[in-house]
C-alpha positions in Angstrom: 87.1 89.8 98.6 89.9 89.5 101.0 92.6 90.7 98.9 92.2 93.9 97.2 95.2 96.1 95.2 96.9 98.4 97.2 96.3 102.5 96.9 98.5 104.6 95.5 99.9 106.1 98.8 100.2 103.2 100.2 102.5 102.0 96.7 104.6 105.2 97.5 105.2 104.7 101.2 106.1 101.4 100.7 108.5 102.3 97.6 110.2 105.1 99.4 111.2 103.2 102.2 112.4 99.8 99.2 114.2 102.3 97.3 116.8 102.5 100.6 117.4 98.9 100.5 118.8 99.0 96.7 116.9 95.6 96.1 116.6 96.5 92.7 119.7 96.5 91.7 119.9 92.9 92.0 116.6 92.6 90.4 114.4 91.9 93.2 111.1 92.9 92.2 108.0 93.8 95.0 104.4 92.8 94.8 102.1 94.6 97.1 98.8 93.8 98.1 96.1 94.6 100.8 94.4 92.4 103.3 92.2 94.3 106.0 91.6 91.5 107.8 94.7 90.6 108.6 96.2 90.8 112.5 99.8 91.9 111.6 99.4 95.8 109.9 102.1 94.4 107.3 104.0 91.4 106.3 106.9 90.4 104.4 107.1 86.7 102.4 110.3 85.7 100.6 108.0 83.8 97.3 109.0 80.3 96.6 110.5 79.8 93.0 106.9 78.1 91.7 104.9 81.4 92.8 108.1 83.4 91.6 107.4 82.4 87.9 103.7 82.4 87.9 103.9 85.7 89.5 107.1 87.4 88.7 108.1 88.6 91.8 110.4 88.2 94.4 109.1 89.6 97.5 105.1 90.1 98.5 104.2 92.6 100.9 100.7 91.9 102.7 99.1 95.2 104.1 96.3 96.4 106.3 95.2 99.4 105.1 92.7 100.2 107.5 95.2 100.3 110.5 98.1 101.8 108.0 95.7 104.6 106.6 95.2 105.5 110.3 98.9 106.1 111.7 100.2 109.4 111.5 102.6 109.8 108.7 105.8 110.0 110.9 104.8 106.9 112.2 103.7 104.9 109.3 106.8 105.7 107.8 108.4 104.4 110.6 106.7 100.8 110.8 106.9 100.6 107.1 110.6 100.9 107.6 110.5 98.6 111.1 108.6 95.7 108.4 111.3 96.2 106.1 115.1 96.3 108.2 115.4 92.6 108.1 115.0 92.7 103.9 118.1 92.6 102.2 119.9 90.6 99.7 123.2 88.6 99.8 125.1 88.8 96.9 127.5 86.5 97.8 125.1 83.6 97.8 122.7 85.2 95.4 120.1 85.4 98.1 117.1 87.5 99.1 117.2 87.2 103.0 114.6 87.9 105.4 115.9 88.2 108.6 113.5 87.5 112.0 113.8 90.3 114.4 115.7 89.8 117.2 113.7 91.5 119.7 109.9 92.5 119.1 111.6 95.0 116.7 114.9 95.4 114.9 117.9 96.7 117.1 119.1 99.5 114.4 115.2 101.0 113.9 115.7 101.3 118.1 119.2 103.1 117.7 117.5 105.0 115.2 113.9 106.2 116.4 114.6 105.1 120.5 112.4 103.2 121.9 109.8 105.8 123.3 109.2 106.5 119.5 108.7 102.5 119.2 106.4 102.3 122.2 104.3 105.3 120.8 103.7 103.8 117.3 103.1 100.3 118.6 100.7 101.7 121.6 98.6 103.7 118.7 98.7 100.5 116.3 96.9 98.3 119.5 94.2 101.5 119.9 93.3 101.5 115.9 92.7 97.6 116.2 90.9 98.0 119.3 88.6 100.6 117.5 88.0 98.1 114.1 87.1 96.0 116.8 84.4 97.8 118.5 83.5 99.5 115.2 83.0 96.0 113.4 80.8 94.6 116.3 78.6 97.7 116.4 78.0 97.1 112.6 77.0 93.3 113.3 80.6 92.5 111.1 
């Protein structure tokens, strides 16, 4: 199976970091799910209205465990909130909004962690792949 539920801690590191983006106070409502084989450690999808309804959520959140499971807390917690700085909601226009970054990364998680920080968490994120990698063509994967 390629999509499996999410654990627990991954549920809460993800809902500690949404709980700062007050998305559900306009009633935007978060699906989470795991896909290990993914390339990106997590992804963010705006659902159209059709899979809105059939699913009741707003916003799907597409992990890799595997990689996630394997970054030290401090930085998980920052690429959870890296994934996350360009979700907000307009309530002008009634909107969720999913901004692109405008770099690699978001200028305000820069000011906020510098980039040595960034280049840290990203360098370790390239190693852990690297290592599925190997470990997956050892096991004949």
């Amino acid at each position: 199976m390629i999509y499996e539920n999410p654990s627990d801690k991954t549920v809460k590191a993800f809902d500690d970091v949404l709980i700062t983006l007050d998305l559900e106070r306009f009633g935007v409502t978060t699906k989470i799910i795991v896909n290990d084989k993914q390339k990106e450690v997590a992804k963010v999808k705006k659902l159209t209205p059709d899979v809105k309804f059939a699913l009741g959520d707003d916003l799907l959140i597409i992990v890799n465990e595997y990689i996630l499971d394997r970054l030290p807390e401090v930085e998980k917690n920052m690429y959870i909130q890296e994934v996350l700085t360009g979700v907000w909601f307009n309530a002008e226009t009634d909107k969720l909004i999913i901004d692109q970054p405008d770099v690699k990364t978001y200028s305000g998680f820069l000011q906020k962690f510098g980039y040595d920080k960034y280049e840290v968490m990203k360098e370790s994120i390239r190693t852990l792949y690297t290592a599925k990698k190997k470990e997956e063509e050892e096991n004949g994967e």
